[in-house]
C-alpha positions as CSV (number, residue, x, y, z in Angstrom):
1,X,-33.6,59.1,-20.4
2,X,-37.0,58.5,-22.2
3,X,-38.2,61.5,-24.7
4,X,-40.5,64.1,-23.9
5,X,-44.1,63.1,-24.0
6,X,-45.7,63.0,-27.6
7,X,-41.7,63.4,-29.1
8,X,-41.5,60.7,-31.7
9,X,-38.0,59.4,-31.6
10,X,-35.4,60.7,-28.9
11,X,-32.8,63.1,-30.4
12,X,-29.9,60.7,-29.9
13,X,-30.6,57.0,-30.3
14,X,-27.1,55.3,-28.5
15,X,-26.5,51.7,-30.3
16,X,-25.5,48.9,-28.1
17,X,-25.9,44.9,-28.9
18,X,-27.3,44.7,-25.4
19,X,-24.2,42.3,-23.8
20,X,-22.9,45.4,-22.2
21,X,-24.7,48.2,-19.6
22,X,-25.1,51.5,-21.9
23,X,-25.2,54.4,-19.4
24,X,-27.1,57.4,-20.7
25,X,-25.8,60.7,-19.7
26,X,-28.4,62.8,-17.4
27,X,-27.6,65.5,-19.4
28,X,-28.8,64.2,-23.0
29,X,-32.1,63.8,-24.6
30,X,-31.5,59.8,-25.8
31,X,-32.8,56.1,-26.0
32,X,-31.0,53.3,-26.5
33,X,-31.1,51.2,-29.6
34,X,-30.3,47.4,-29.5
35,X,-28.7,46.1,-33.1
36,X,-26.7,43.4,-34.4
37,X,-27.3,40.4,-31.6
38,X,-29.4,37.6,-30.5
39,X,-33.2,37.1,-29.1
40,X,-31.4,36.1,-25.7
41,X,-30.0,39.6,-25.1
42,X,-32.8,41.4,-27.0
43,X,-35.2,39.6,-23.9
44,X,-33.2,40.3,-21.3
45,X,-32.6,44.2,-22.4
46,X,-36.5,44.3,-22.4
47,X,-36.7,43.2,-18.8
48,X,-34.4,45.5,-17.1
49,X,-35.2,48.5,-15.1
50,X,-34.5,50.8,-17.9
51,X,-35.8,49.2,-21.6
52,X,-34.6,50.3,-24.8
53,X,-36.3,52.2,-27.1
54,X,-35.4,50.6,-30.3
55,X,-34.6,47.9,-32.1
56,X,-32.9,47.1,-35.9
57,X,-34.9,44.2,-36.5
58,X,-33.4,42.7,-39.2
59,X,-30.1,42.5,-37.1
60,X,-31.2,40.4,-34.7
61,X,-30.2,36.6,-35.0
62,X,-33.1,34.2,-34.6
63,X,-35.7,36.7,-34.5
64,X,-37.9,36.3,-37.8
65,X,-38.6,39.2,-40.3
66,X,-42.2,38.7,-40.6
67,X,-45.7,40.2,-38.8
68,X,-44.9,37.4,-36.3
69,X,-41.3,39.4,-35.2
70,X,-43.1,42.9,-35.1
71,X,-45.8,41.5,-32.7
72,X,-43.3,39.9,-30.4
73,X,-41.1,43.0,-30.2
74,X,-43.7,45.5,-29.7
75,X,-46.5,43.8,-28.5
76,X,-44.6,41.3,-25.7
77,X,-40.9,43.3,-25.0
78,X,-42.7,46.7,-25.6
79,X,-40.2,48.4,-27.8
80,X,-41.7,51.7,-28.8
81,X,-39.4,52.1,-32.4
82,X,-38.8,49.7,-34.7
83,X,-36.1,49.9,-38.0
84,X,-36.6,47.5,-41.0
85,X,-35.2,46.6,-44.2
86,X,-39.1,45.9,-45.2
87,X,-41.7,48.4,-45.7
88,X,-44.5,45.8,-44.5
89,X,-42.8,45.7,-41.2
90,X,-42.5,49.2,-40.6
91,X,-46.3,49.6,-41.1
92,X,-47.1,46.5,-39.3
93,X,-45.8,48.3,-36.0
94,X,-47.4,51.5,-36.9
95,X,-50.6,49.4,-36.5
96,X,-49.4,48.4,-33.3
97,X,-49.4,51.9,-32.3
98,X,-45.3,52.7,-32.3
99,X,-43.1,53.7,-34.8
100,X,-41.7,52.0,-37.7
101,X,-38.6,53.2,-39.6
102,X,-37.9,51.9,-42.8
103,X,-33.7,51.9,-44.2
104,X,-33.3,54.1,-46.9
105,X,-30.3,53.3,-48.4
106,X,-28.5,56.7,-49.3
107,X,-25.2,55.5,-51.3
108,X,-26.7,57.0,-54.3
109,X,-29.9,58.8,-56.3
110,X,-30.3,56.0,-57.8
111,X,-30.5,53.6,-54.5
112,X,-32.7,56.4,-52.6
113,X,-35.5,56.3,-55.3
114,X,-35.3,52.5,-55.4
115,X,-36.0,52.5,-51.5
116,X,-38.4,55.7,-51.2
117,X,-40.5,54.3,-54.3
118,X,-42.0,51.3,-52.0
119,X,-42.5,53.2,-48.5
120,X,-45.8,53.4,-47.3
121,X,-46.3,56.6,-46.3
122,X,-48.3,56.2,-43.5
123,X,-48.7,57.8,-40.2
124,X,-45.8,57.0,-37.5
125,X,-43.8,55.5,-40.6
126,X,-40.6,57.4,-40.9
127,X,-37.3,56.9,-42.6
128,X,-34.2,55.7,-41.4
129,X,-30.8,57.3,-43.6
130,X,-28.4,55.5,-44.3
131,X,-25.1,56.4,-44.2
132,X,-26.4,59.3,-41.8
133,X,-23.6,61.3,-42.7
134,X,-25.1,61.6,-46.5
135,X,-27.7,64.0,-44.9
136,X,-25.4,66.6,-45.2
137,X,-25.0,66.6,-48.5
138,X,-28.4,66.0,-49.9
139,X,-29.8,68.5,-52.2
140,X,-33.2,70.4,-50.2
141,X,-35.3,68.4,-52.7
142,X,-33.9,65.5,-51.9
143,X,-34.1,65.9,-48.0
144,X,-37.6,67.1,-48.3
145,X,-38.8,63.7,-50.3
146,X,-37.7,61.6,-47.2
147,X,-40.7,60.4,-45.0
148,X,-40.7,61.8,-40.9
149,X,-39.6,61.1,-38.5
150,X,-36.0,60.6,-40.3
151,X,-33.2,59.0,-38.2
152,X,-29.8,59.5,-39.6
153,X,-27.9,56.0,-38.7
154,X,-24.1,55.3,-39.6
155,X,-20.7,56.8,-40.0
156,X,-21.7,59.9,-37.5
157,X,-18.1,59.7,-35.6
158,X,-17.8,63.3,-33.7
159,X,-19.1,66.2,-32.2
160,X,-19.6,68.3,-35.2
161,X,-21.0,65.7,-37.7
162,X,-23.4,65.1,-35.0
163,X,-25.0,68.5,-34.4
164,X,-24.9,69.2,-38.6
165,X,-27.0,65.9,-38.8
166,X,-29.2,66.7,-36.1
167,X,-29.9,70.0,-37.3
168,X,-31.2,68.2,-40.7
169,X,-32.6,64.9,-39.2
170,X,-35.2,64.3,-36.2
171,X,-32.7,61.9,-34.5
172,X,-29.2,60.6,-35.3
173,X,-27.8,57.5,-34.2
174,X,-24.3,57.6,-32.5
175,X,-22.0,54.8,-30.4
176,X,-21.6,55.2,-26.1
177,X,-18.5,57.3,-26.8
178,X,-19.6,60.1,-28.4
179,X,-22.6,60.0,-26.9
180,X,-20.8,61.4,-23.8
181,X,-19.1,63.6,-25.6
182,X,-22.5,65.1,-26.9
183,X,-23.7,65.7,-23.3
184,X,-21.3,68.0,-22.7
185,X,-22.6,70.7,-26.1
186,X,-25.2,71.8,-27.0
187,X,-27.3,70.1,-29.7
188,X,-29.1,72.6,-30.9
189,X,-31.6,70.3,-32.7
190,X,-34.1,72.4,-35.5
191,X,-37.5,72.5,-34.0
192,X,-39.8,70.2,-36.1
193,X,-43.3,70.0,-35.2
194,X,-44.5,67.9,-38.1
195,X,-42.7,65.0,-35.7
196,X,-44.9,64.8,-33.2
197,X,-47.6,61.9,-32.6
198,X,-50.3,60.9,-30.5
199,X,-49.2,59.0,-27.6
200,X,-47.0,55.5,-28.1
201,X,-49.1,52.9,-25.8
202,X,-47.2,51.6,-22.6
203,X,-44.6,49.5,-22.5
204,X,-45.9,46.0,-21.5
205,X,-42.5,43.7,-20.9
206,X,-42.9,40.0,-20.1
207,X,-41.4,38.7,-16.7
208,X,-38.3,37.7,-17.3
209,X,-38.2,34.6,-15.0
């Protein structure tokens, strides 16, 4: 199901390595996000009747991390979000008119300084926690320093852990199974205007012959 126009980042982002059909429940607000597999299967997800939203760019084998990479992914397969290991990427598809998420690394203080202190902290640059379970336990100062819109990605395993995170983050990112389960409760995501951006441009996907 694609987000509500102007929404950022669906609330649930469902990971898949695009080998395999994800089918998103009717009933949930959610987007796909392709990670850890090859330019082969990243194409071919791009070409199908219902795109992804997102991609983990650094997990994807023989696709560059460079300007070139971001061009390719947003400008030619049209993915609307992009997360990145590398600040310069994020903003490079900002420019290009999506979002870019950059991977704070959560482990520690000491690690989330380290990543926050080279962010660029632009418009449609958000932040991408990691464990997303740590968002649970971070101090309202701490929560408050990380840039919107924030995805909470990793070790988010059930029902509860998933509403708790959502409540705090703008989007979570969970695995097909509990993404069904999610469909069946309510989310009851915290309302977060500050989230909202001007329109992402259309998707414009190569033909895949």
């Amino acid at each position: 199901m694609s987000p509500e126009a102007g929404q950022a980042v669906p609330p649930v982002l469902v990971a898949s390595d695009g080998r395999h059909v994800v089918h998103l429940p009717p009933e949930l607000a959610a987007g796909i996000l392709i990670r850890d597999t090859d330019l082969g299967a990243l194409v071919h997800c791009a070409s199908t009747a219902h795109p992804p939203d997102a991609v983990d760019i650094d997990s994807i084998a023989g696709l560059g991390s460079d300007d070139a990479a971001v061009d390719f992914v947003t400008s030619r397969l049209g993915f609307r979000i992009v997360l990145t290991r590398r600040p310069a990427l994020a903003a490079r598809a900002a420019e290009h008119g999506r979002i870019g998420l950059v991977h704070i690394f959560g482990y520690d203080s000491t690690g989330m300084n380290r990543s926050l202190a080279s962010h660029p902290r632009v418009e449609r640059v958000g932040s991408v926690l990691s464990p997303g379970l740590v968002i649970r336990h971070l101090l309202p100062d701490e929560l408050a320093t990380l840039p919107r819109p924030l995805l909470a990605y990793g070790l988010i395993d059930d029902v509860a852990d998933a509403q708790a995170c959502l409540a705090l983050a703008d989007a979570i990112v969970v695995r097909p199974v509990l993404a069904t389960r999610l469909a069946a409760v309510p989310l009851r995501p915290a309302p977060r205007p500050s989230t909202t951006v001007p329109p992402i441009p259309e998707r414009n996907v190569p033909d895949a012959s």
